[in-house]
NULOKE-84469 format. One record per residue (C-alpha): x, y, z; residue number from 1; residue in one letter. Coordinates in steps of 0.02 Angstrom, whole numbers, plus 50000, padded with zeros to 5 digits. Layout:
N
{site {X; Y; Z}; NUM; a}
...
This chain:
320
{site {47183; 55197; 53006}; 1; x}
{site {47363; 55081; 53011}; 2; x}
{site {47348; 55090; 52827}; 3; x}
{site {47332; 55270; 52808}; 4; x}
{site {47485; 55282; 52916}; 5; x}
{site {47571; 55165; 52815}; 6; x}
{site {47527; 55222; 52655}; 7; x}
{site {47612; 55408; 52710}; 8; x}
{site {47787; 55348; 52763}; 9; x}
{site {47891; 55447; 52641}; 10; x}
{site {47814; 55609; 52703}; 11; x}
{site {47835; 55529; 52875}; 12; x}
{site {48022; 55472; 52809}; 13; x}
{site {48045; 55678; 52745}; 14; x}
{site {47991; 55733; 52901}; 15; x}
{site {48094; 55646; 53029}; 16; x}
{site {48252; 55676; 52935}; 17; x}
{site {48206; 55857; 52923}; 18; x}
{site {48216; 55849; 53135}; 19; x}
{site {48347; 55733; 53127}; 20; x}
{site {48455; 55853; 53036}; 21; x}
{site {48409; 56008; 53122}; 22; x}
{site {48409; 55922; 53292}; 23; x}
{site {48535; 55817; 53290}; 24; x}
{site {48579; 55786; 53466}; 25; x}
{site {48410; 55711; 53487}; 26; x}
{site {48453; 55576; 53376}; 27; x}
{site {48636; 55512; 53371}; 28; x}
{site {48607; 55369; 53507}; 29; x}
{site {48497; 55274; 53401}; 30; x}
{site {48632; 55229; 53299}; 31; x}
{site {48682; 55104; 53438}; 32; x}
{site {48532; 54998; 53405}; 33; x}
{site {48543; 55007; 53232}; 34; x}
{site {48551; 54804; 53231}; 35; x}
{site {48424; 54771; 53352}; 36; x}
{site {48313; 54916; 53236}; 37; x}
{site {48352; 54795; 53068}; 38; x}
{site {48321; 54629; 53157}; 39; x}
{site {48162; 54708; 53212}; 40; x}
{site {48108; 54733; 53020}; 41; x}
{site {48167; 54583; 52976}; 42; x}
{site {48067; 54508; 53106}; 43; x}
{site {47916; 54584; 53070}; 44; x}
{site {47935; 54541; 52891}; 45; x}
{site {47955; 54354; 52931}; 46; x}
{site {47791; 54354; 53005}; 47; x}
{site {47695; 54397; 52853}; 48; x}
{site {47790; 54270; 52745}; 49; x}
{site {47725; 54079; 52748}; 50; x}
{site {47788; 53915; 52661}; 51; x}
{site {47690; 53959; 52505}; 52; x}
{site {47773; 54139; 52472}; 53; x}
{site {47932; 54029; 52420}; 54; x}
{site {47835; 53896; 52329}; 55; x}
{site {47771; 53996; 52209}; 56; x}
{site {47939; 54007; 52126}; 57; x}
{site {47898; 53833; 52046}; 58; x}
{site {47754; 53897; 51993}; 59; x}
{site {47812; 54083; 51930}; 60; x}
{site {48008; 54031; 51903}; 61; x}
{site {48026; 54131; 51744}; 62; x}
{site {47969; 54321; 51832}; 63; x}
{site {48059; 54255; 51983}; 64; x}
{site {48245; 54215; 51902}; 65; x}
{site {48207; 54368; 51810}; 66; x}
{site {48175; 54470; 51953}; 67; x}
{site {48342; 54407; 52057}; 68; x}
{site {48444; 54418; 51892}; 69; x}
{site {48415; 54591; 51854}; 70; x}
{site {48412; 54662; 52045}; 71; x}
{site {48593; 54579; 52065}; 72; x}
{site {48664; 54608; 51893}; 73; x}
{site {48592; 54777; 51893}; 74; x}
{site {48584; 54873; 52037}; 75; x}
{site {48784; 54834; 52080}; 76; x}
{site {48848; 54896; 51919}; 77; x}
{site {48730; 55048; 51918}; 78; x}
{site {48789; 55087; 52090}; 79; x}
{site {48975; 55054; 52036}; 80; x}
{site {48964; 55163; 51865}; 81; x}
{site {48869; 55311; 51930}; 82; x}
{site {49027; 55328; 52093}; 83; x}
{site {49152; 55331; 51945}; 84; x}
{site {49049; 55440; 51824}; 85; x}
{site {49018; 55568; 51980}; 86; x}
{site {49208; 55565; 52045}; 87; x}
{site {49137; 55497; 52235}; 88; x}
{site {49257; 55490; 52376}; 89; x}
{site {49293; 55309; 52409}; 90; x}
{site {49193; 55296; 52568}; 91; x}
{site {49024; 55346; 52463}; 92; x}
{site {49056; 55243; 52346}; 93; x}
{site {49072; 55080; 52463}; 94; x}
{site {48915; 55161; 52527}; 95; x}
{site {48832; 55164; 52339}; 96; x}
{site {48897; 54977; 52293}; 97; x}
{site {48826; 54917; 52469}; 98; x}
{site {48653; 54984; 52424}; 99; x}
{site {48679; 54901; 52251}; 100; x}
{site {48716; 54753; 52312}; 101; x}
{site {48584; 54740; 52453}; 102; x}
{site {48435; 54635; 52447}; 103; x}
{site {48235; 54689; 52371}; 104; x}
{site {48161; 54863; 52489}; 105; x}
{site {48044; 54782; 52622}; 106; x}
{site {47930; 54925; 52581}; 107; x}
{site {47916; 54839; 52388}; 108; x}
{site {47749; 54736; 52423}; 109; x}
{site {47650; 54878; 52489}; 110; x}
{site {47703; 54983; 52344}; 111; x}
{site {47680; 54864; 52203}; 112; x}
{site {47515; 54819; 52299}; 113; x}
{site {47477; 55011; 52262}; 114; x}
{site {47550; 55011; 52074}; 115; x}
{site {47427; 54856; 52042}; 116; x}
{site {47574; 54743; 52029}; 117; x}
{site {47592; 54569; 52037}; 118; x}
{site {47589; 54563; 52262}; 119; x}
{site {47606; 54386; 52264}; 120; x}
{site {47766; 54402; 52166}; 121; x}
{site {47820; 54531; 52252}; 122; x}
{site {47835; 54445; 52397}; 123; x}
{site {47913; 54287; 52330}; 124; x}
{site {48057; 54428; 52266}; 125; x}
{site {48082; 54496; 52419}; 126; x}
{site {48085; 54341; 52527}; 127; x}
{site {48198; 54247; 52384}; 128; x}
{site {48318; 54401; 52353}; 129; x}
{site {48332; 54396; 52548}; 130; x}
{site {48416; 54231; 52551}; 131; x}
{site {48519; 54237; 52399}; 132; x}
{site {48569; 54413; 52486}; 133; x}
{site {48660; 54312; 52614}; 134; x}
{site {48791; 54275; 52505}; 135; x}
{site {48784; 54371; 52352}; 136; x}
{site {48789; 54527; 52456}; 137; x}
{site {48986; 54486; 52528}; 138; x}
{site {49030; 54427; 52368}; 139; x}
{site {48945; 54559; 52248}; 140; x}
{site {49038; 54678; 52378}; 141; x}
{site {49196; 54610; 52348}; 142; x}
{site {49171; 54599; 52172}; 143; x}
{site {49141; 54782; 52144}; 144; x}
{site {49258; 54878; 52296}; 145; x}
{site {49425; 54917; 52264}; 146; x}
{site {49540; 54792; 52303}; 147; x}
{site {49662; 54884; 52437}; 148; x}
{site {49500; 54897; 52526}; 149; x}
{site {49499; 54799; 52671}; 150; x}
{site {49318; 54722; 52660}; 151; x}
{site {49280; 54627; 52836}; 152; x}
{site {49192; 54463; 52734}; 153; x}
{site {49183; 54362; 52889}; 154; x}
{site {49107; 54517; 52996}; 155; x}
{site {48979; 54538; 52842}; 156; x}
{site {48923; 54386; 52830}; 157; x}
{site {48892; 54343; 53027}; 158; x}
{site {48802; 54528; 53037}; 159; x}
{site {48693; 54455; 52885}; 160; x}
{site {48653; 54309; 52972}; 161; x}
{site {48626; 54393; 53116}; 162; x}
{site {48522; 54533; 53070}; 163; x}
{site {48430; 54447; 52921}; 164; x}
{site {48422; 54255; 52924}; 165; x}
{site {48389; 54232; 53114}; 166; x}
{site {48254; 54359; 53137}; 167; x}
{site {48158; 54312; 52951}; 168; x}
{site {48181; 54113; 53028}; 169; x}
{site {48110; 54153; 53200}; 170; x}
{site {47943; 54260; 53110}; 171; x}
{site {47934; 54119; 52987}; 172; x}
{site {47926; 53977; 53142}; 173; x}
{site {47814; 54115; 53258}; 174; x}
{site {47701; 54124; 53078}; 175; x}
{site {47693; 53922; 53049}; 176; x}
{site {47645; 53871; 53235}; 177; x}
{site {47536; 53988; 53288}; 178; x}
{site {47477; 54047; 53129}; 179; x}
{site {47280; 54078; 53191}; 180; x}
{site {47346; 54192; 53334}; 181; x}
{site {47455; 54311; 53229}; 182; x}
{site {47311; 54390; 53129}; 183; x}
{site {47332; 54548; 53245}; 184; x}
{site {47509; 54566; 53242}; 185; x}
{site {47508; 54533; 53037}; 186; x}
{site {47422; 54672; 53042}; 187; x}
{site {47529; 54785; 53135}; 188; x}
{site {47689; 54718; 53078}; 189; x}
{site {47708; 54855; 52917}; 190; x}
{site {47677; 54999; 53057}; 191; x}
{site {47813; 54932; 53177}; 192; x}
{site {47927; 54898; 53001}; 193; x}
{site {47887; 55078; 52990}; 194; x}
{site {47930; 55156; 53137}; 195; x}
{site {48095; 55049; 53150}; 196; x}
{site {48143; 55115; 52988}; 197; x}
{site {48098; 55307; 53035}; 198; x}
{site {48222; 55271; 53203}; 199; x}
{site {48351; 55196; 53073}; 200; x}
{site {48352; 55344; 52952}; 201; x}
{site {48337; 55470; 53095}; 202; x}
{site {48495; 55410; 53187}; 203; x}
{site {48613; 55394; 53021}; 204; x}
{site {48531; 55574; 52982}; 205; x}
{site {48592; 55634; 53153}; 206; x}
{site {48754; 55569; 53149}; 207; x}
{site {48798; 55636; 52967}; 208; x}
{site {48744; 55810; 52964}; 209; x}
{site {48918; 55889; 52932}; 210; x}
{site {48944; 55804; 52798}; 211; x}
{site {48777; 55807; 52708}; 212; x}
{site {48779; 55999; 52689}; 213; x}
{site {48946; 55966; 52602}; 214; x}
{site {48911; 55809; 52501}; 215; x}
{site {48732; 55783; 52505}; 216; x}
{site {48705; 55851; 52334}; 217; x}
{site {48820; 55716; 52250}; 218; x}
{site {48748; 55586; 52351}; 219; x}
{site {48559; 55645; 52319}; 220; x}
{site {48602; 55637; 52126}; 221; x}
{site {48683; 55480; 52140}; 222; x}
{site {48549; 55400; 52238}; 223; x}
{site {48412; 55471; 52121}; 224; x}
{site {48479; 55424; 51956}; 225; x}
{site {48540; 55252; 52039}; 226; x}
{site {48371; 55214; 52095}; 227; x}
{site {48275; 55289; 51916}; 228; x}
{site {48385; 55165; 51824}; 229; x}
{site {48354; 55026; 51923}; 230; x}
{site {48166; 55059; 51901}; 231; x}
{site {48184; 55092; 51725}; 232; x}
{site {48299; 54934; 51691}; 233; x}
{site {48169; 54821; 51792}; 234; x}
{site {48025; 54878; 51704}; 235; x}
{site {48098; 54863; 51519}; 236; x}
{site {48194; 54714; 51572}; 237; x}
{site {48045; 54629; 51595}; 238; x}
{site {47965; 54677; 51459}; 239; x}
{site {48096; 54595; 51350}; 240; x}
{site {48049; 54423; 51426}; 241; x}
{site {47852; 54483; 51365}; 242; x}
{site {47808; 54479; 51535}; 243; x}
{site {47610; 54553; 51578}; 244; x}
{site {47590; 54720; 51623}; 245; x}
{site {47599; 54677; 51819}; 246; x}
{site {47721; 54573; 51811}; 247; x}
{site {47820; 54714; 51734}; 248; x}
{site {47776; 54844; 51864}; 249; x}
{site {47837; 54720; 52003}; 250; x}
{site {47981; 54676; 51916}; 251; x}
{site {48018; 54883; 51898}; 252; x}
{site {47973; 54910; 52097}; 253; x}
{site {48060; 54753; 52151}; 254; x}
{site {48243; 54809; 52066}; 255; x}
{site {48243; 55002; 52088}; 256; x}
{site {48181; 54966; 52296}; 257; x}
{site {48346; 54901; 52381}; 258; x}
{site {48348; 54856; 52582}; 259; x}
{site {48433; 55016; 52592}; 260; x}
{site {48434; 55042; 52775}; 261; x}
{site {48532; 54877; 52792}; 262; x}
{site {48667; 54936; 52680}; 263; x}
{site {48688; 55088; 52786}; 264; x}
{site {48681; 54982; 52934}; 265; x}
{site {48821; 54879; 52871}; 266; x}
{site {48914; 55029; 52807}; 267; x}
{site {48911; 55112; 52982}; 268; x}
{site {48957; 54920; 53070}; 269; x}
{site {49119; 54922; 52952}; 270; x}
{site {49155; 55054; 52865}; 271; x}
{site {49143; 55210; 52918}; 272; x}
{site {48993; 55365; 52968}; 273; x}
{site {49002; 55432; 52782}; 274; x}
{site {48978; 55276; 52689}; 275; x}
{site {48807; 55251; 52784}; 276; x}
{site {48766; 55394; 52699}; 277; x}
{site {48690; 55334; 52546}; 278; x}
{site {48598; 55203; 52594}; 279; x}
{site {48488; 55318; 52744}; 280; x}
{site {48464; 55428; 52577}; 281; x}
{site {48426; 55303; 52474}; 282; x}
{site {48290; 55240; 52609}; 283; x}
{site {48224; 55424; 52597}; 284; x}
{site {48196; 55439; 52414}; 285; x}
{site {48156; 55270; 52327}; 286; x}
{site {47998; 55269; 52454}; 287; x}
{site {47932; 55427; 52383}; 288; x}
{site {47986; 55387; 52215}; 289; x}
{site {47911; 55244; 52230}; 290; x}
{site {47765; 55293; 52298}; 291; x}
{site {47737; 55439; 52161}; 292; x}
{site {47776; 55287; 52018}; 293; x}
{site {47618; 55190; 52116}; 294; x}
{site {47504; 55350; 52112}; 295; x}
{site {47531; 55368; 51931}; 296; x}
{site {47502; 55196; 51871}; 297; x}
{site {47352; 55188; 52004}; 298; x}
{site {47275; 55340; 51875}; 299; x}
{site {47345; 55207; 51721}; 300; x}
{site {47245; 55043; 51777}; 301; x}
{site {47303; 54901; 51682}; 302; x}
{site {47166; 54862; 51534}; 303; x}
{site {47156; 54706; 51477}; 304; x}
{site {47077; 54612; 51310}; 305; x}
{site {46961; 54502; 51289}; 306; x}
{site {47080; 54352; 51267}; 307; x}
{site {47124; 54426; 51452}; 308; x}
{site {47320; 54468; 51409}; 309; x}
{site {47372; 54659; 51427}; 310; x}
{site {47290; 54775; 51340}; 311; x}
{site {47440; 54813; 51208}; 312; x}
{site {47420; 54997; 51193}; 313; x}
{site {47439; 54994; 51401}; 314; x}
{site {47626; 54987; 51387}; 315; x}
{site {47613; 55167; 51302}; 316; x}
{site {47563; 55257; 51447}; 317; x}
{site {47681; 55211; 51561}; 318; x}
{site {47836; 55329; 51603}; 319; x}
{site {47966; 55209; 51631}; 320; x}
């Protein structure tokens, strides 16, 4: 039954943003524990991780460099390009380069579990690109935003630490000491990651509905073609290193799924309302595209030959 709910949290995501938008007044005081909301993710997250999620990068370090490489080299110059291509007011396009710039989608491992992906690797990705997020983020950020922009590095950094390194620590300790008794809340970790994330996008809805009448359509094109990219450029970028077929669907799922809702968090903390907005959006859509990418290669299973490698004609069938 948890999974079922799990498994529909983009229509879940659709839904409450629907309300959200047409009921706004119900909604804006979440925004005031929009930290507490992301540490709460983050938490939950750290739980399910264990010593041997970050190991395996000695055993897998080729899919794993490959992975962080192309998810920070990437997704910040997508983000960057498509705000100058589409003429964005400067405040969405902080808001575009933080989602760019953020670390793998915590929703990635039950997706690419879906898509028949690599899961293991998944999760080393999005534990891995959680750390190096720490300080790539503030510095990507710095990189790519104008520079009369006053960008609040110090701020960044302690709200990273605070909302991401603390709470992934503490479920990591919680995990390794009493690691027999946390079967049950394992479990229901991905529902409360879900929940917290339907608050999140729900509150940033609430508090933006002027402007999304006005600018949602530039934003939803921006965050669709920013997020089709970064699933196209993972996918084929792994398939220039001749990785397997699951490797490359990870690899695709992992890049083009960004920890959206912590970009708009941080966009809210120092920036302003609007430049939240394209990170909620972004935590919208690249669930349900990434859960209509999963359904499709669920219906493509991944063949393989008898010297068990890929089936080579696999590749042909796949959209991205």
């Amino acid at each position: 039954m948890l999974d079922i709910i799990t498994r529909l949290f983009p229509v879940w995501a659709i839904l409450i943003s629907i309300v959200a938008y047409c009921i706004p007044q119900g909604f804006e005081g979440i925004t005031h524990w929009t930290a507490s909301l992301l540490m709460l993710i983050m938490f939950a997250m750290g739980v399910t991780l264990s010593s041997s999620d970050f190991k395996r990068v000695f055993f897998q370090p080729l899919p794993v460099i490959a992975g962080l490489v192309l998810q920070y080299s990437l997704m910040p110059l997508i983000a960057w390009l498509l705000s100058r291509l589409l003429h964005m007011p400067q405040e969405l396009t902080i808001g575009m380069i933080l989602v760019g710039c953020a670390s793998g989608g915590t929703a990635s491992n039950l997706v690419t579990s879906l898509a028949r992906g690599n899961v293991a690797l998944s999760i080393t990705l999005t534990a891995l690109s959680t750390l190096v997020g720490v300080f790539a983020t503030p510095l990507l950020l710095r990189l790519y935003v104008d520079a009369k922009v006053t960008v609040d590095m110090h701020g960044i950094l302690k709200s990273i630490f605070q909302i991401v390194v603390f709470p992934v620590g503490a479920g990591l300790v919680f995990n390794y000491f009493f690691n027999r008794k946390m079967d049950s809340i394992k479990r229901i970790a991905p529902l409360v990651s879900m929940f917290a994330i339907l608050f999140l996008i729900s509150g940033l809805i609430a508090v933006n509905t002027k402007t999304i009448l006005s600018l949602g359509p530039l934003v939803v094109a921006g965050v669709v073609l920013h997020n089709t990219i970064g699933l196209i450029g993972g996918y084929w970028g792994a398939k220039l290193f001749r990785f397997d077929e699951a490797t490359c669907r990870t690899l695709a799922i992992e890049v083009g799924m960004q920890n959206s809702g912590f970009a708009a968090a941080l966009g809210k903390l120092y920036f302003m309302p609007l430049t939240a907005l394209p990170g909620t959006l972004f935590s919208i859509w690249h669930n349900v595209s990434g859960s209509l990418l999963a359904s499709f290669w669920i219906n493509h299973p991944i063949r393989t030959v008898p010297n068990g490698g890929d089936d080579p004609l696999q590749s042909r069938h796949n959209p991205i």
